[in-house]
MARLUM-602665 format. One line per field, with one value per residue (C-alpha): residue in three letters; x negated, y, z. Coordinates in steps of 0.02 Angstrom, whole numbers, plus 50000, padded with zeros to 5 digits. Layout:
<atoms>
r	[ALA:...]
x	[X:...]
y	[Y:...]
z	[Z:...]
</atoms>
This chain:
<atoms>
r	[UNK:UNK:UNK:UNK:UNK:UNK:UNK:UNK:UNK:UNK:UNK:UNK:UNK:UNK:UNK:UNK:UNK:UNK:UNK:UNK:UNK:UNK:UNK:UNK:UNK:UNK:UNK:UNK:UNK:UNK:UNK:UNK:UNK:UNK:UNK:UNK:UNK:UNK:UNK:UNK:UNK:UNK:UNK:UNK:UNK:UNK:UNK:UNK:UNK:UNK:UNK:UNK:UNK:UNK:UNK:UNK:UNK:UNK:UNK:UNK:UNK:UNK:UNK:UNK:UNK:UNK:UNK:UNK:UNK:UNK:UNK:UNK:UNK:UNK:UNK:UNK:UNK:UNK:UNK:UNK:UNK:UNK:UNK:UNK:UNK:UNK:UNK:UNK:UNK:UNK:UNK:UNK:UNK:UNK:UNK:UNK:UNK:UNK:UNK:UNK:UNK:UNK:UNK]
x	[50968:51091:51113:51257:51311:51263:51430:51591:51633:51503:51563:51525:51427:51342:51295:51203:51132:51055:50987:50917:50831:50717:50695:50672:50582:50627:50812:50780:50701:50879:50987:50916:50936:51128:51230:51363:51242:51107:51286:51319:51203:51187:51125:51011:50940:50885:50822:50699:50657:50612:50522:50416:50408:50333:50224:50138:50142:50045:49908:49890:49872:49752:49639:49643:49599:49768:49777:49904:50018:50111:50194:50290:50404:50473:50568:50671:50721:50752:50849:50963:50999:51047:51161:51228:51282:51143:51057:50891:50747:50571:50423:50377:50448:50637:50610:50485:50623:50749:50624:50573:50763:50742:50876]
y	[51194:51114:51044:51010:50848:50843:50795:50780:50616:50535:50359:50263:50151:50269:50331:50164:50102:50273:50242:50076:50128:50230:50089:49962:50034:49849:49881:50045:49937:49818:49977:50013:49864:49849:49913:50003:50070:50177:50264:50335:50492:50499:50312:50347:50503:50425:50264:50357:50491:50332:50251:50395:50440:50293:50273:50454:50405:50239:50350:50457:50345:50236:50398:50429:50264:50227:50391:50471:50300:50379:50497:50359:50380:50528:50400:50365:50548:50560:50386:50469:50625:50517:50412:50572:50606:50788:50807:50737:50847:50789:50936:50937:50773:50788:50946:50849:50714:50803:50910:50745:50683:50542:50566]
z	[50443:50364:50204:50087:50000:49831:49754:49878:49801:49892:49963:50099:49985:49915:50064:50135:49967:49968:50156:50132:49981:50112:50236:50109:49935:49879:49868:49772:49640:49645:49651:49478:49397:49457:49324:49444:49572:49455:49372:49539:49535:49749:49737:49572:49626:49813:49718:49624:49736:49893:49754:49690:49888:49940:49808:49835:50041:49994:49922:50045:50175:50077:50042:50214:50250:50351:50472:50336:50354:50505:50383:50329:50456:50379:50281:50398:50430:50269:50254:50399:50310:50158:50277:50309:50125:50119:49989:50036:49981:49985:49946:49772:49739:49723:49602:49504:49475:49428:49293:49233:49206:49296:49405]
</atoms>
């Protein structure tokens, strides 16, 4: 299935800030403190959503005392699909975001 872009002004650099805000949840963090990158809404909206991703992924695999920490390789499918300028949805999480106004 595929998915569109959210906005077709999506850059390049939007593109991989959003993708290494999956791989790395550290860069996410950065992405939001850099003045031009959290006013681009592809970069902001992937920032949060990795963030509040791997946060909810940490859990699970701690409550399942590390078998559920294989599902955090769904990060990097959805770190591709990013790359790929789609609009990256994550169950329950990306509507939850966007409710919130986070993003």
């Amino acid at each position: 299935m595929s998915q569109e872009s959210m906005n077709p002004e999506i850059t390049s650099d939007d593109k991989l800030w959003a993708m290494l805000g999956y791989v790395f949840p550290i860069i996410a963090i950065v992405v939001l403190f850099m003045e031009d990158k959290k006013n681009r809404p592809y970069i902001k909206f992937n920032a949060v959503q990795s963030l509040v991703a791997t946060v909810v992924l940490s859990i699970l695999a701690t409550v399942t005392f590390g078998c559920g920490s294989i599902l955090f390789l769904v990060l990097f499918w959805w770190a591709y699909q990013a790359y790929q300028g789609q609009d990256v949805r994550v169950p329950m999480i990306s509507d939850f975001i966007r409710n919130q106004g986070w993003a």
